[in-house]
C-alpha positions in Angstrom: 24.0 -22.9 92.0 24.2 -26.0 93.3 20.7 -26.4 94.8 19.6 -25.1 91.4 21.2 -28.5 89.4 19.9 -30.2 92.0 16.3 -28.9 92.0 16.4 -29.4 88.4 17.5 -33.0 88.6 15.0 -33.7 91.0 12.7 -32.0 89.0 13.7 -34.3 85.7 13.4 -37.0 88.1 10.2 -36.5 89.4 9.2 -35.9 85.6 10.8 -39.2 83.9 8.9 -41.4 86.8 5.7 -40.0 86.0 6.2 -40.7 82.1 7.2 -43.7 83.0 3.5 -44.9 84.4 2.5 -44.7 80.7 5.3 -45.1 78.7 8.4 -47.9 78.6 10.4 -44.7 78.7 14.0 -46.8 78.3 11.8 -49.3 75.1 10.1 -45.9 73.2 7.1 -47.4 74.0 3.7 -46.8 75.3 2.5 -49.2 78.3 -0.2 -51.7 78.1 -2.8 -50.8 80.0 -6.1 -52.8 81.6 -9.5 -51.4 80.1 -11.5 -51.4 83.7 -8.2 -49.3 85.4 -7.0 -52.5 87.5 -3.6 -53.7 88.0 -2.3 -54.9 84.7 -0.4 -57.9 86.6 -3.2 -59.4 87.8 -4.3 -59.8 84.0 -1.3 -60.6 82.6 2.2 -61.6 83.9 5.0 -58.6 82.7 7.7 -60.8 81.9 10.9 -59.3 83.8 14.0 -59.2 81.2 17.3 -60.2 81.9 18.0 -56.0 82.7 14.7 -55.3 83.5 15.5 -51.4 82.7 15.6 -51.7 79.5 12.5 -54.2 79.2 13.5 -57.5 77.1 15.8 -56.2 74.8 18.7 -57.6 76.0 17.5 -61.0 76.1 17.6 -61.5 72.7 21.3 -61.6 72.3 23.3 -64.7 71.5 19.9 -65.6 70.5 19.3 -69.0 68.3 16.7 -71.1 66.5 17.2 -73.5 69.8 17.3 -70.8 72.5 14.0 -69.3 71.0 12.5 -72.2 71.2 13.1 -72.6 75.1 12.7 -68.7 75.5 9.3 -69.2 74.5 8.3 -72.6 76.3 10.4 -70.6 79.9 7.7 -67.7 79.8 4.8 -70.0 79.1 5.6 -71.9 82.3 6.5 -68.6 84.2 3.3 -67.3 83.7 1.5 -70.2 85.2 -1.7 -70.5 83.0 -1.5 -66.6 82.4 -1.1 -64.9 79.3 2.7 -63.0 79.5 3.6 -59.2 78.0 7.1 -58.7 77.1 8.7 -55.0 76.4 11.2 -54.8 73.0 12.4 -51.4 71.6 9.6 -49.4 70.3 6.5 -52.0 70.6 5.1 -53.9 73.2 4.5 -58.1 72.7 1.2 -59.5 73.7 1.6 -63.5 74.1 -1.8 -65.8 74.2 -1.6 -69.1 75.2 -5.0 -70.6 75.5 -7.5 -71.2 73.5 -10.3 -69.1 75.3 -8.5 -65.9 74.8 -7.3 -66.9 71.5 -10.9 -66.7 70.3 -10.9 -63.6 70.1 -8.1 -62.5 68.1 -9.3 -65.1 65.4 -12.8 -64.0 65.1 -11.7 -60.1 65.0 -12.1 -58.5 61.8 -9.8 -55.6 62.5 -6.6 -57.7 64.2 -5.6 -58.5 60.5 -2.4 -57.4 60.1 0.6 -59.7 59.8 3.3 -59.2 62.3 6.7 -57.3 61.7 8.6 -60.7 61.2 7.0 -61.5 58.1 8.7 -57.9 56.6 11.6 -60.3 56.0 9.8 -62.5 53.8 8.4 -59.9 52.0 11.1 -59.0 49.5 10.7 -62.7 48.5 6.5 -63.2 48.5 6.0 -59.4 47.9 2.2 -58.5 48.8 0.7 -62.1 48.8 -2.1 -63.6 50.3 0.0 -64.7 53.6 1.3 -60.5 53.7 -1.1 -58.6 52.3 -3.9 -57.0 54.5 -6.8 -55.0 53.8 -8.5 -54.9 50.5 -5.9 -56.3 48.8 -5.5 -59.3 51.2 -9.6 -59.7 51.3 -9.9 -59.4 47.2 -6.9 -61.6 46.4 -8.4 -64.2 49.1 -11.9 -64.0 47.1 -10.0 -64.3 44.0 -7.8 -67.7 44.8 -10.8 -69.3 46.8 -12.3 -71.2 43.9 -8.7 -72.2 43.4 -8.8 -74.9 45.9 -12.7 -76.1 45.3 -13.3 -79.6 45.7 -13.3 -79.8 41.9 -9.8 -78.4 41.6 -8.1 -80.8 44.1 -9.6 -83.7 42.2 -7.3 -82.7 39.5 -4.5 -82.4 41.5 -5.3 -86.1 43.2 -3.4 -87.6 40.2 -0.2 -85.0 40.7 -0.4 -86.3 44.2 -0.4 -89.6 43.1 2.3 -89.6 40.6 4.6 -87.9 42.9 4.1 -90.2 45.5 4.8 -93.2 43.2 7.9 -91.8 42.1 9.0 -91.4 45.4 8.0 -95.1 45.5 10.0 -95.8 42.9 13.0 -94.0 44.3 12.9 -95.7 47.9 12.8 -99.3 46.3 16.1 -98.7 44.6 18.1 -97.0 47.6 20.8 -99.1 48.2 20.5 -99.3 52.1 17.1 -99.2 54.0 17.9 -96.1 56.4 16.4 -93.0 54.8 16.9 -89.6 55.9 13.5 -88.2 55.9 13.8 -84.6 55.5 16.2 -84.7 52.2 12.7 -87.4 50.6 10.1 -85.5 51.8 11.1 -81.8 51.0 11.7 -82.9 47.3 8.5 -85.2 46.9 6.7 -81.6 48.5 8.3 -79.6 46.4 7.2 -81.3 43.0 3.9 -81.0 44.0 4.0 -77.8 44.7 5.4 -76.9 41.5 3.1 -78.7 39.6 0.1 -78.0 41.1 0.7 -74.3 41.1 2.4 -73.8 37.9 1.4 -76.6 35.9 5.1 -77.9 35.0 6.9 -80.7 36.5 9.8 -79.2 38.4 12.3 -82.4 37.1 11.7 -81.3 33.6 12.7 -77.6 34.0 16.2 -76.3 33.4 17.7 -74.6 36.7 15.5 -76.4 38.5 18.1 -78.4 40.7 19.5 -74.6 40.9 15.9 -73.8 42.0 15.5 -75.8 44.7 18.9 -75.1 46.6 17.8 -71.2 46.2 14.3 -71.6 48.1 16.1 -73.3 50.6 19.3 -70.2 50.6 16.1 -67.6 51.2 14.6 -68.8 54.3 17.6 -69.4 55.6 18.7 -66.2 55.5 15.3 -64.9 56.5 15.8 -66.9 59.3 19.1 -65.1 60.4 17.2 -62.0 60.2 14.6 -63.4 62.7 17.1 -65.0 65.0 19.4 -61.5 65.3 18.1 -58.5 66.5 20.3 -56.4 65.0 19.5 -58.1 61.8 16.1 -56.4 62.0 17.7 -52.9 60.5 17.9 -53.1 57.0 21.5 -50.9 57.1 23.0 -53.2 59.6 21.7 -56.4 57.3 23.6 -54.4 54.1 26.3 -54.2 55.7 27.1 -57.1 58.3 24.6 -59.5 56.7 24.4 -61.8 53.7 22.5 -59.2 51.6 24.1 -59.2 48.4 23.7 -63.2 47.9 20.5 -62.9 49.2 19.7 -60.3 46.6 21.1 -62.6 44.1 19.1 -65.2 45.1 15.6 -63.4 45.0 16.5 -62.7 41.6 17.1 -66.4 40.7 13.8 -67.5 41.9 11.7 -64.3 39.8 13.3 -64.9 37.3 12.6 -68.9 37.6 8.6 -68.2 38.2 8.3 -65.4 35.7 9.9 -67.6 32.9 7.6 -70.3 33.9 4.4 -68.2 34.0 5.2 -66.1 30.6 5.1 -69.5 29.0 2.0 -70.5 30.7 0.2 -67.1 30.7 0.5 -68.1 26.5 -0.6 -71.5 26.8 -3.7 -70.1 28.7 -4.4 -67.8 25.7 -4.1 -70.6 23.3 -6.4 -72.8 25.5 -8.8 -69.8 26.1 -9.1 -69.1 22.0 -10.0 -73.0 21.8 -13.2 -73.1 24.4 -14.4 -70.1 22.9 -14.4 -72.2 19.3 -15.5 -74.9 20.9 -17.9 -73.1 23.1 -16.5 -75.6 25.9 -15.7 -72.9 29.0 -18.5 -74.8 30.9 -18.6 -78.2 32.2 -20.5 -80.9 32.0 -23.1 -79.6 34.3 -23.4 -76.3 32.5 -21.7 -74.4 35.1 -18.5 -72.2 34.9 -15.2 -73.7 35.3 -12.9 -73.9 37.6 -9.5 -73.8 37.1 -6.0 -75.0 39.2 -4.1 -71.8 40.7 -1.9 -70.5 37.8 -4.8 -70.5 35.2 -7.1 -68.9 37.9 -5.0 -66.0 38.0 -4.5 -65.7 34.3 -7.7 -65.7 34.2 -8.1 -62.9 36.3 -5.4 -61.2 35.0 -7.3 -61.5 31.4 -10.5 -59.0 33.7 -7.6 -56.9 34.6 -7.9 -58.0 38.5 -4.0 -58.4 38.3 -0.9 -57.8 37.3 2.2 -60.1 36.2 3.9 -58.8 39.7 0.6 -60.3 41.8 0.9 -63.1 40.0 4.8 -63.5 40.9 3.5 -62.9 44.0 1.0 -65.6 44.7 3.1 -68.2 42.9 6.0 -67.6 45.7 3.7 -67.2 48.5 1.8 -71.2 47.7 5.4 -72.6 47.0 6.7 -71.4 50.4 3.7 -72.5 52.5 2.6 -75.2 50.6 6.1 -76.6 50.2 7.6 -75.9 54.1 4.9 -76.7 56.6 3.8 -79.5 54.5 7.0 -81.6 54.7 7.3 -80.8 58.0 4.2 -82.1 58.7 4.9 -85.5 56.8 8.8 -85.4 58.7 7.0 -85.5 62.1 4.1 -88.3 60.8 6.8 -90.5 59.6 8.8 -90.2 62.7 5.5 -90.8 64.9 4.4 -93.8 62.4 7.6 -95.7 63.2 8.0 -94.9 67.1 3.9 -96.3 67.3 3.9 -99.6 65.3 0.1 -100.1 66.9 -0.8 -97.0 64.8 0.9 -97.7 61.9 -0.4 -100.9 61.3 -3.9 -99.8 62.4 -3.5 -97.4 59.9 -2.2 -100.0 57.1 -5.5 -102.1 58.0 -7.6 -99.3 57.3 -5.9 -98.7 53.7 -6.2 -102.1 52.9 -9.9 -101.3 52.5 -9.9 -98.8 50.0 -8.4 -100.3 46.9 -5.7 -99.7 44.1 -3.3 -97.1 44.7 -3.5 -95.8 41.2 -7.2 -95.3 41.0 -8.1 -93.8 44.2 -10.3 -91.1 43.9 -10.4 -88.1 46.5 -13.8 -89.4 47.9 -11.5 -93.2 48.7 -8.6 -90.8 50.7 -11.5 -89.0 52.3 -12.6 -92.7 54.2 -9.1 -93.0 55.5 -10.3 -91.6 58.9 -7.8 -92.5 61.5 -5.0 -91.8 59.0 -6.1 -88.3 59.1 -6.6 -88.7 63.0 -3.1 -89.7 63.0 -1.8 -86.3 61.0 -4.1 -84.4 63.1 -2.5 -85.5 66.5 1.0 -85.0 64.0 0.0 -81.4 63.8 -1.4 -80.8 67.2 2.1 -81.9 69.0 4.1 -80.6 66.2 2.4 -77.8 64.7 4.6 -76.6 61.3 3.6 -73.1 62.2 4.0 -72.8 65.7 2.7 -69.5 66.5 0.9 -66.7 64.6 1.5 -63.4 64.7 -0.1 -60.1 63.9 0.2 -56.2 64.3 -2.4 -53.6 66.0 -2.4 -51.0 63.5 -4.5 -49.1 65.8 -5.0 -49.1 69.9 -6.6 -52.1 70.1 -9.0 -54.1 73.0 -8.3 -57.2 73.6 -9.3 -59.7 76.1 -9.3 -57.0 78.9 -6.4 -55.1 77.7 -5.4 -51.7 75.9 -2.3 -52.6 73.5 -1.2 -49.4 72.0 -0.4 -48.9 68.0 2.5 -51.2 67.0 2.0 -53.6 69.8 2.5 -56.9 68.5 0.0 -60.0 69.5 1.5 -64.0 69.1 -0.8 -66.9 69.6 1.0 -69.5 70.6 -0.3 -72.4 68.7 2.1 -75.1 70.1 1.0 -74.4 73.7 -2.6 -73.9 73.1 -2.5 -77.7 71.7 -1.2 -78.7 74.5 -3.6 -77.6 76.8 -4.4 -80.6 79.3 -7.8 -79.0 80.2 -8.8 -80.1 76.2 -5.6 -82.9 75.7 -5.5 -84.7 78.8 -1.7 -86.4 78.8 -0.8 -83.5 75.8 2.7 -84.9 75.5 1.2 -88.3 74.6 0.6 -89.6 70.8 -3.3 -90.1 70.6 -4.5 -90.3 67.4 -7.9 -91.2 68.9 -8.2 -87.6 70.3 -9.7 -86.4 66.8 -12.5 -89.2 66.5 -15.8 -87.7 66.5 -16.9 -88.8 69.7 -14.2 -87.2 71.2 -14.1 -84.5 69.3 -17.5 -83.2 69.8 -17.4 -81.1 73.2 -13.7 -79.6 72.1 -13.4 -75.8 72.7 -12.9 -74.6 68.3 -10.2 -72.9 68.9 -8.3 -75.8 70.5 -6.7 -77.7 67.8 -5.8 -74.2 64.9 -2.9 -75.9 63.1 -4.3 -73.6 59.9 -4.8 -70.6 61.9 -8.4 -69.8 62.2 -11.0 -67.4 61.0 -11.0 -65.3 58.2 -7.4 -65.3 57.8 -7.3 -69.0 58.1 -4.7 -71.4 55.6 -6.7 -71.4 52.5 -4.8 -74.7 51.3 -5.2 -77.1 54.1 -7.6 -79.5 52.0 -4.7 -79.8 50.2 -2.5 -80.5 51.7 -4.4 -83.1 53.9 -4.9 -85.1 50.8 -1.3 -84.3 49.9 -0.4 -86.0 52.6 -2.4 -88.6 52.5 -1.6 -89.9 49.1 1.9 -90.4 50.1 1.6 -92.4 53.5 -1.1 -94.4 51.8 1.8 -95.3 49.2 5.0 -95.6 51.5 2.4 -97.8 54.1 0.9 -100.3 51.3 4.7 -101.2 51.0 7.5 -100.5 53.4 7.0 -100.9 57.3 8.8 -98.2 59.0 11.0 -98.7 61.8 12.6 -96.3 64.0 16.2 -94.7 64.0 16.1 -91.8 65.4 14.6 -91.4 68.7 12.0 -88.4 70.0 14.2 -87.4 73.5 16.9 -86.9 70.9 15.7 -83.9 69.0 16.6 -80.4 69.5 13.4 -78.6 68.5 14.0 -74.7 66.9 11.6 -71.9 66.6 11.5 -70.2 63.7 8.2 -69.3 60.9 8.6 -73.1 60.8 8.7 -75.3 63.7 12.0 -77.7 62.8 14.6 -79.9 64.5 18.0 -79.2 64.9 18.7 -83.0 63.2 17.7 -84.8 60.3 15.7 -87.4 61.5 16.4 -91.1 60.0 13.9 -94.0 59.7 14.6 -97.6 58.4 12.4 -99.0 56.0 11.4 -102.6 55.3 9.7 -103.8 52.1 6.3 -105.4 52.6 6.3 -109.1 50.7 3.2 -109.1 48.8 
């Protein structure tokens, strides 16, 4: 009887090792494999865990926004110029970290499919344009493209400017000249936001004070979820999590959009009723025309192309990425401005050129080349979205591999632009990386703060002259001086790239 168990154990053994040459037996999951049969290490480094048993799972506990952060930059240097595989419960994670490889997941047109991660955003932005995939994602991007035409964002050039004078106005009566720039940037961002997706001026809504602190309960709570694995289970979130304010505030911020888009959805049809009168839906060069975001989809909604719940849907998604990665962008610009005070005055010489503030055209912020070489190099050290990540909704070749169903693929956007072999001295603030003579012979995929491809930031022309408006204003009047130093921060991973700190400037008025 004995030799029997033991047969049978051996047997079970001999079984389980055998599985295991395809299949993560202890992750449920199927292996990565190499499409010409060679060793899969000498492809890609397997990342060992911290019980390598079980894969990686455990080293996500006692996991935070910090330790991710360093989690991530560890394996890149592990891997010593290779791309890394790491093996989590039920899916295998495919990391790219050059820009070579990298092309080929942006110019796929079947590697579409947003990562698991962004299911925690999703009870917030619904099926938008960042979450959406397939027909759905490729109609709704057709649909919102004319939203951001060069016409449009003329329009939304004297938003821009008015926020950024109010801010103006708001920094010249602070009573000390330190500024914490996070609290003055997210709001300035957020009004423009607002405005230029809704059409109402966030300041004159009631709730919206109410509004504001809610966005910013959401992702912090979809952050949590990111940051603990066993937040990932809905059940275990119910129960141990902050579900029911979270539910709470979801409803808040539907109810805050909705409000504002029945009333606009009416002012549309009031608007609409008029050109057809006036037989004024063209413009002055006969052709169709265009229309800011909101009225877009109203307009759409009018053909039956979608419902009040897409709208809802959009709406959240361009507050969310408009209004995040865009301040975070101007947080780390600011904070680069006033530790390089070559740059910014460089930078204050060039807008000296291009005239009054208040009747600057798009075509005037389009001149301001090294300012946008400056928010370039901004984004390349500092990336707001610091890696992107999708799903293979079917085995999937890539870059010499076999990643089964599931798998999950990041690019790592903050390493890839900070490649030495296309940024020599990457650490290093060079704003005269991204002039056109030394931009010429870059790889494309080398500097992809938008993403690339097809699935590629749709508003990034916005919010480069978003940006712009504002540093051309705080610049033409304040010299900023720095506070708070770079070897001080405590950099976090999350959808976001952030600092643990608020980062401080001083500012000093400009006699004129």
């Amino acid at each position: 009887m004995c030799f029997v168990f033991l047969a049978i154990c051996l047997i079970l053994f001999i079984c389980l090792y055998k599985l295991n040459e395809n299949y993560f037996v202890l992750c449920f999951c199927k292996r990565v494999r190499t499409i010409d049969g060679s060793k899969l290490e000498d492809k890609v480094c397997v990342v060992p865990g911290k019980v390598p048993m079980f894969g990686n799972n455990f080293d996500l506990i006692d996991m935070t926004p910090e330790t991710i952060f360093h989690y991530s930059r560890n394996h890149y240097r592990y891997a010593k110029g290779k791309h890394y595989l790491l093996y989590f419960l039920f899916t295998a994670v495919y990391s790219i970290n050059n820009a070579e490889d990298a092309a080929e997941l942006f110019q796929s047109t079947t590697i579409l499919e947003k990562s698991v991660l962004y299911k925690y955003v999703e009870p917030f932005l619904g099926e938008g344009l960042l979450i959406s995939s397939d027909r759905k994602w490729f109609s709704r991007r057709k649909l919102l493209t004319p939203a951001f035409h060069f016409n449009v964002l003329q329009t939304f050039n004297d938003i821009f400017k008015e926020e950024s004078l109010k801010l103006l106005k708001k920094l010249q009566h602070l009573q000390k000249d330190e500024i914490e720039i996070n609290d003055i940037v997210t709001e300035f961002t957020l009004n423009n936001v607002i405005e230029t997706a809704l059409g109402v001026k966030l300041d004159d809504m009631k709730g919206s004070a109410q509004y504001r602190h809610t966005i910013h309960d959401i992702e912090e709570v979809i952050l949590e979820r990111i940051y603990n694995p066993l937040m990932y289970y809905d059940f275990v979130f119910r129960l141990f999590g902050r579900y029911k304010k979270h539910k709470e505030d979801l409803k808040i911020a539907s109810n805050f959009s909705s409000k504002i888009i029945q009333k606009k959805r009416e002012e549309y049809r009031k608007k609409k009723e008029m050109e057809k009168q006036q037989d004024n839906e063209v413009d002055d060069f006969g052709k169709k025309k265009r229309y800011a975001m909101l009225d877009t989809l109203l307009d759409e909604e009018s053909k039956g192309n979608i419902d009040h719940e897409g709208i809802c849907d959009e709406v959240n998604t361009f507050m969310f990425e408009g209004y995040d990665t865009t301040s975070t962008c101007l947080i780390f610009t600011i904070l680069n401005l006033a530790l390089h005070p070559d740059v910014q005055k460089k930078c204050r010489e060039e807008i000296a050129n291009i005239g009054d503030f208040s009747s600057l055209t798009v075509f005037d912020f389009n001149k301001l080349e090294y300012l946008e070489c400056v928010l370039k190099e901004t984004l390349r050290l500092y990336p707001s979205v610091p890696f992107i990540a999708r799903t293979c909704v079917a085995e999937t070749r890539i870059n010499g591999l076999i990643l089964p169903t599931n798998s999950q693929i990041n690019v790592h956007v903050y390493d890839i632009m900070r490649d030495p072999r296309h940024f020599p001295n990457p650490t290093e603030f060079k704003p005269e990386r991204f002039t056109p003579e030394n931009s010429v012979d870059r790889h494309p995929f080398a500097f992809v703060p938008f993403s690339a491809g097809s699935r590629n930031c749709i508003g990034q022309k916005f919010a480069i002259l978003e940006m712009k408006a504002v540093l051309v204003a705080l610049l033409s009047n304040f010299e900023i001086l720095p506070v708070t130093k770079l070897e001080d921060l405590i950099f976090e991973y999350g959808i976001i790239l952030r600092t643990k700190q608020k980062i401080y400037a001083k500012l000093k008025k400009i006699e004129k």
